[in-house]
C-alpha positions as CSV (number, residue, x, y, z in Angstrom):
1,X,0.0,0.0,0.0
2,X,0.8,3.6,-0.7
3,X,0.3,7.0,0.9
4,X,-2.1,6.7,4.0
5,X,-2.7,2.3,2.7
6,X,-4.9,4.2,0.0
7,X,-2.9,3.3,-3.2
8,X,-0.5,1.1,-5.0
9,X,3.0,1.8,-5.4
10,X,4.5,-0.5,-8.6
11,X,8.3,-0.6,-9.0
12,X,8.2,-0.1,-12.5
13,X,7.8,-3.8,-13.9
14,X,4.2,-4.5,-12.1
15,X,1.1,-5.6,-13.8
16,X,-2.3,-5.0,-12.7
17,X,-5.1,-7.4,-13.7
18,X,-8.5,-6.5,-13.2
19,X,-10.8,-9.0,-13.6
20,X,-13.8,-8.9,-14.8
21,X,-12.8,-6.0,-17.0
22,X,-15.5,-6.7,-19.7
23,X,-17.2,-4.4,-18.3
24,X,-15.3,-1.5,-19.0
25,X,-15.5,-2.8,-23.0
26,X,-19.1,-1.1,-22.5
27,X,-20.5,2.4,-21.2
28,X,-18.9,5.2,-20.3
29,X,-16.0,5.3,-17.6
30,X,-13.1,7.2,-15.6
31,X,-9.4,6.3,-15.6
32,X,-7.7,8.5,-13.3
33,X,-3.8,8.1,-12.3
34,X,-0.8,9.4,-11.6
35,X,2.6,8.3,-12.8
36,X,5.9,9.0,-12.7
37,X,8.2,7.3,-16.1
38,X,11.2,6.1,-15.0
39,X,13.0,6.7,-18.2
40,X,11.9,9.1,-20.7
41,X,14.2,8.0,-23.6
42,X,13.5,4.3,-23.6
43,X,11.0,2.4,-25.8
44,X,7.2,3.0,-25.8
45,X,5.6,2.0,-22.0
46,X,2.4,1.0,-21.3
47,X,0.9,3.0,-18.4
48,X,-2.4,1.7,-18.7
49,X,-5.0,-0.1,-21.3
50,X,-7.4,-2.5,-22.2
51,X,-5.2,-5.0,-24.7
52,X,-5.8,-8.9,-25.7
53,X,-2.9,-8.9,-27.6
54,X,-3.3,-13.0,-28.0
55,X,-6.4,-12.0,-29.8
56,X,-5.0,-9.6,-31.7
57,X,-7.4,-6.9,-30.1
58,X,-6.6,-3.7,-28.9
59,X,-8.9,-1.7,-27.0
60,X,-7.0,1.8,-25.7
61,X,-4.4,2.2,-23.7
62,X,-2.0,5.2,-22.6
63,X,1.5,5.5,-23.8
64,X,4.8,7.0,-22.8
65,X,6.4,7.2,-26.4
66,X,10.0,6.6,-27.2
67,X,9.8,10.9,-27.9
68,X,8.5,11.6,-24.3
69,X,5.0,12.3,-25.4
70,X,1.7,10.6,-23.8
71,X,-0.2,8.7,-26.6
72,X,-3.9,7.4,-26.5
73,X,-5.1,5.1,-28.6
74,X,-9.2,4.9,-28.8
């Protein structure tokens, strides 16, 4: 747990699952984060999406890109 056991603090090469994130697939909803890249010239990161990449399905997500600039794909 984070500040005051109210959030998650990730080293950097965590994963967060949610299941039953179907739902999210349909209706409206809120991301809200914050995050702090711990290197701003590497390759494109992943701070947060909706991906099945075995299915060859993306969904949207939020990118760090290799350029420093935030990226979201809809």
């Amino acid at each position: 747990t984070g500040t005051a056991g109210q959030c998650l603090v990730l080293a950097g090469d965590s994963v967060i699952e949610l299941s039953n994130s179907g739902k999210l697939a349909s209706g409206d909803f809120t991301l809200s984060l914050w995050f702090n890249p711990y290197d701003l010239k590497g390759g494109q990161q992943m701070i947060a999406g909706k991906n099945r990449y075995t299915r060859d399905e993306r969904q949207w997500s939020l990118t760090l890109e290799p350029d420093g600039q935030l990226k979201a794909y809809l």
